[in-house]
C-alpha positions in Angstrom: -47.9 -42.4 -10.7 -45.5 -40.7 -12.1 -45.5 -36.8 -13.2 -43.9 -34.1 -15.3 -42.3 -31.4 -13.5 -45.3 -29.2 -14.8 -48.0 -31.6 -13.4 -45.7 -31.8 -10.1 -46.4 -28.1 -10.1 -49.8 -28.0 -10.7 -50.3 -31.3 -8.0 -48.8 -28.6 -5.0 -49.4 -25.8 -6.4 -46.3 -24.3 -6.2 -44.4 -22.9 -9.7 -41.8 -25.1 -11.9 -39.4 -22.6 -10.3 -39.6 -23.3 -7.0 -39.0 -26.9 -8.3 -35.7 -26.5 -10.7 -34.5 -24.2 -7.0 -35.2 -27.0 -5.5 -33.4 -29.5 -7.3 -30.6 -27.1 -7.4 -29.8 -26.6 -4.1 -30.5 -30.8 -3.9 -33.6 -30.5 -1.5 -35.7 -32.2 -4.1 -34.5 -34.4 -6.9 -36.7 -35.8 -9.2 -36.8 -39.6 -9.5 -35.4 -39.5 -12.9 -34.8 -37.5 -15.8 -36.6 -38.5 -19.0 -34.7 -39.4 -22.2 -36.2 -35.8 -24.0 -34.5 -34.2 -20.5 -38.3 -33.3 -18.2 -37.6 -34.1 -14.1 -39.8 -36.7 -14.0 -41.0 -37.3 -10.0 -43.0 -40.2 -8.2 -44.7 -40.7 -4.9 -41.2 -40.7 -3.0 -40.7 -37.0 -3.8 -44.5 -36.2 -4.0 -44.2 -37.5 -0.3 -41.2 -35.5 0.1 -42.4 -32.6 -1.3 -45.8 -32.6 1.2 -43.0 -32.5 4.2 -41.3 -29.6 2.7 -44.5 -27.6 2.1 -45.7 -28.6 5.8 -42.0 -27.6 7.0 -42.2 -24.0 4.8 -45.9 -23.2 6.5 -44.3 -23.8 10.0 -41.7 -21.0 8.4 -39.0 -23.5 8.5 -35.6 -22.4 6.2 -34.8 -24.6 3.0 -31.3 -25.9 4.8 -32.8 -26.6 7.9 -35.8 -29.0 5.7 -33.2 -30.2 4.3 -31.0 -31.4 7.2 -34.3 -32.5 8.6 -35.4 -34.6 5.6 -32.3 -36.2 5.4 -31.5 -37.1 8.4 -31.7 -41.5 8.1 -33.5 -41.1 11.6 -36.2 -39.1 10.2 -39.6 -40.7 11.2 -42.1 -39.4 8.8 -45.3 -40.4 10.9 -44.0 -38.9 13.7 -43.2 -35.7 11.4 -46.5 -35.7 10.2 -47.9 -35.9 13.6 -45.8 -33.4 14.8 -47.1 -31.4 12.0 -50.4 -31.6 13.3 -50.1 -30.6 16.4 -48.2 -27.0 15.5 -50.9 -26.2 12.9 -53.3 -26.6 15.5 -51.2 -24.3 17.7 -50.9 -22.2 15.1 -54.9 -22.3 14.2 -55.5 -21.4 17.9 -53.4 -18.4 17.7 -54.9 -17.4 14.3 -58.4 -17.6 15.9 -57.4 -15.5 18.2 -56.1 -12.5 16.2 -59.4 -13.3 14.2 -61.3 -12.4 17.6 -59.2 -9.1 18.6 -60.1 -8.2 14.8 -63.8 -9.1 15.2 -64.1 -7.0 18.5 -62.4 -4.0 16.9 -64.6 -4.4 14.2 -67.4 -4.0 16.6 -66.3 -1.6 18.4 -65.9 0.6 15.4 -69.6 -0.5 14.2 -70.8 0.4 17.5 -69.1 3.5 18.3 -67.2 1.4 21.5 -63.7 2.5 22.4 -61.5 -0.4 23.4 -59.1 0.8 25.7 -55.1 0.6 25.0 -54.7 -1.8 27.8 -57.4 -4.0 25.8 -55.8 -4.1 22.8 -52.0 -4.0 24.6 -53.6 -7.3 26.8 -54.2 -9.0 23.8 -51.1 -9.0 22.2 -49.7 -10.3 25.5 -52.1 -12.9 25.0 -50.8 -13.7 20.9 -47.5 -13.6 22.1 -47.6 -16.1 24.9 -49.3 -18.4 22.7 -46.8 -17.9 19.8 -43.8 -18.6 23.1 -46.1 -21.5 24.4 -46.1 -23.6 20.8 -42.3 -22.7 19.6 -41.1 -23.3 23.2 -43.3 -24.7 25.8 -42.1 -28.3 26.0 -38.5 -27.7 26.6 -38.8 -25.1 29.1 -41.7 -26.5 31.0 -39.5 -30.0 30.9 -36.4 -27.8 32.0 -38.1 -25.3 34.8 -41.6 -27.1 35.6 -45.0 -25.9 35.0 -45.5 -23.3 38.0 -42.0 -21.5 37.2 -43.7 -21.0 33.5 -46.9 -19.7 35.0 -45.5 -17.3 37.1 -42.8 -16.5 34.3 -46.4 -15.9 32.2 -48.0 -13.6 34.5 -45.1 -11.5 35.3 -45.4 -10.8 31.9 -48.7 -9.8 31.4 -49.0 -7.7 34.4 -45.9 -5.6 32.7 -47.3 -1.8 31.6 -47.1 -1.1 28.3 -44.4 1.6 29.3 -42.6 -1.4 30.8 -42.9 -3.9 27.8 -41.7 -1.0 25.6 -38.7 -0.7 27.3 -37.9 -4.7 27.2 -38.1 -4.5 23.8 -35.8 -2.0 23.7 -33.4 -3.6 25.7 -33.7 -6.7 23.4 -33.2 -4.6 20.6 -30.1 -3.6 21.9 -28.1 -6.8 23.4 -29.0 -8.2 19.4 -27.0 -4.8 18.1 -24.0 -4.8 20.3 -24.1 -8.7 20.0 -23.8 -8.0 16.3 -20.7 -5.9 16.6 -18.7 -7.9 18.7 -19.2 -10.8 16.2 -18.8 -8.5 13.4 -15.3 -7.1 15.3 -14.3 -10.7 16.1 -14.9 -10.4 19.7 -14.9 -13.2 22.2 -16.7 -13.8 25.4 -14.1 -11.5 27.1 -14.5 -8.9 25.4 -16.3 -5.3 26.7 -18.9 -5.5 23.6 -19.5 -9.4 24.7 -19.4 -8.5 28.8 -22.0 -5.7 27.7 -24.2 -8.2 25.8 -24.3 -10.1 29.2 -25.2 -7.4 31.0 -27.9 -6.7 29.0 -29.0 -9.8 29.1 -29.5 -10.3 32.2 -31.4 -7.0 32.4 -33.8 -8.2 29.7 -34.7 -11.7 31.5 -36.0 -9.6 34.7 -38.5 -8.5 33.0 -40.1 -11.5 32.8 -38.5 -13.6 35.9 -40.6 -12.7 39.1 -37.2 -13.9 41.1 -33.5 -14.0 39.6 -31.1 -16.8 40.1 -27.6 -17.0 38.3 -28.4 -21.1 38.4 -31.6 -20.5 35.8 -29.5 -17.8 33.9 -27.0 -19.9 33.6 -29.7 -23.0 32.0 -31.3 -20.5 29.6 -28.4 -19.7 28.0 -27.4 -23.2 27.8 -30.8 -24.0 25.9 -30.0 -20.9 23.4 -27.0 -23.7 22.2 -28.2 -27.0 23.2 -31.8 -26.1 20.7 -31.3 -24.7 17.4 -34.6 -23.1 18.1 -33.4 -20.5 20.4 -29.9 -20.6 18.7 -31.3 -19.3 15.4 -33.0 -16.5 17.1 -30.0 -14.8 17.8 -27.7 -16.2 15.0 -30.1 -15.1 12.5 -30.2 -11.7 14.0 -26.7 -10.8 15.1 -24.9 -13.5 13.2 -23.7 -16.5 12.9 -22.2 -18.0 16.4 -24.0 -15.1 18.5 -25.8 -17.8 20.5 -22.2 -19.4 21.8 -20.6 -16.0 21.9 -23.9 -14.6 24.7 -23.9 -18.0 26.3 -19.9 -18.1 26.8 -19.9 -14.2 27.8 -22.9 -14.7 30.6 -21.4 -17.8 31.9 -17.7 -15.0 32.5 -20.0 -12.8 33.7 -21.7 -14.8 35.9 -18.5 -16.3 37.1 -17.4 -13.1 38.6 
């Protein structure tokens, strides 16, 4: 069947907008365009469409979908079945947050005071799950389940003073990660040295024992998976993943 860029629209529910952006930035042609000059569009890029829509919910970027979708490897049963299995991670984490609302909800109703340790417990919780569905595979594959564990508990036994202060530190090695880029820096540099540094700081926090070796593999991964690599390129820049994996690897070295 074929449709209008209007009934297209309508179909995904999504507005004749997002599909002329689409076809601009060549994510999603139509099939054809009709004598009178309407995108016409068949099951080929209704099918296409679904993937970007399941891609956009799993908060995917319009480039990446794209390089995804047209990759001539790209398996779209496996895709879809992939899919699956990060909604339901996703559904698990929601019906968490759904209970930490509930039980505040209740505790308001019935006059109950949940503690801060409660509340600061289960936003641990969310967060390991959130970790556990972007990342689990590759780092359980790369460390082994009980390293993960332990990585796990180290960090929910961390006070809230103490988790604070990681974040911080985070906050920190992404700012001065940002200026060395920004002043063309490379992994020599003081501002890059100081980004390793930091680093290495924030990964005690949630390593119950250091070792340069698994410092050394985690900020391989931060290249190697684009994953971890746009966590810090999309924070400090483009190329601040190879710029803290090079700088660690010097400062490691010495």
């Amino acid at each position: 069947m074929d449709y209008t860029i209007q009934k297209m629209a309508q179909l995904a529910g999504v507005t004749t907008r997002t599909l002329r952006y689409y076809d601009q930035i060549g994510l999603l042609k139509p099939a054809r365009i009709s004598p009178n000059g309407y995108r016409i569009y068949g099951k080929q890029e209704v099918d296409r469409l679904q993937q970007i829509l399941l891609y956009r919910e799993l908060e995917l970027g319009l480039e990446k979908i794209k390089e995804l979708l047209d990759d001539p490897s790209f398996d779209r049963k496996h895709a879809l079945q992939n899919h699956q299995q990060k909604l339901l991670s996703k559904k698990d984490r929601l019906e968490r947050i759904i209970e930490l609302v509930d039980r505040s909800i209740q505790a308001e109703e019935r006059m109950i005071i949940m503690t801060d340790q409660e509340k600061f417990d289960a936003f641990k919780e969310q967060l390991l799950d959130k970790n556990e569905a972007a990342y689990g595979k590759e780092i359980r594959d790369r460390y082994g389940d009980q390293t993960i564990e332990a990585s796990n508990a180290q960090l929910m036994g961390l006070s809230k003073a103490k988790f604070t202060e990681q974040e911080r530190l985070n906050e920190t090695l992404l700012a001065v990660l940002k200026t060395a880029l920004e002043a063309g820096d490379d992994a020599h540099s003081k501002k890059a040295q100081e980004a390793a540094k930091l680093h290495q700081a924030w990964i005690r926090f949630f390593w119950p024992s250091y070792s340069k070796e698994a410092h050394l593999g985690l900020v391989d991964m931060y290249v190697a998976d684009e994953r971890f690599q746009s966590y810090y390129d999309e924070r400090s820049g483009i190329g601040a993943a190879q710029l803290l994996r090079d700088a660690v690897q010097l400062y490691l070295a010495e």
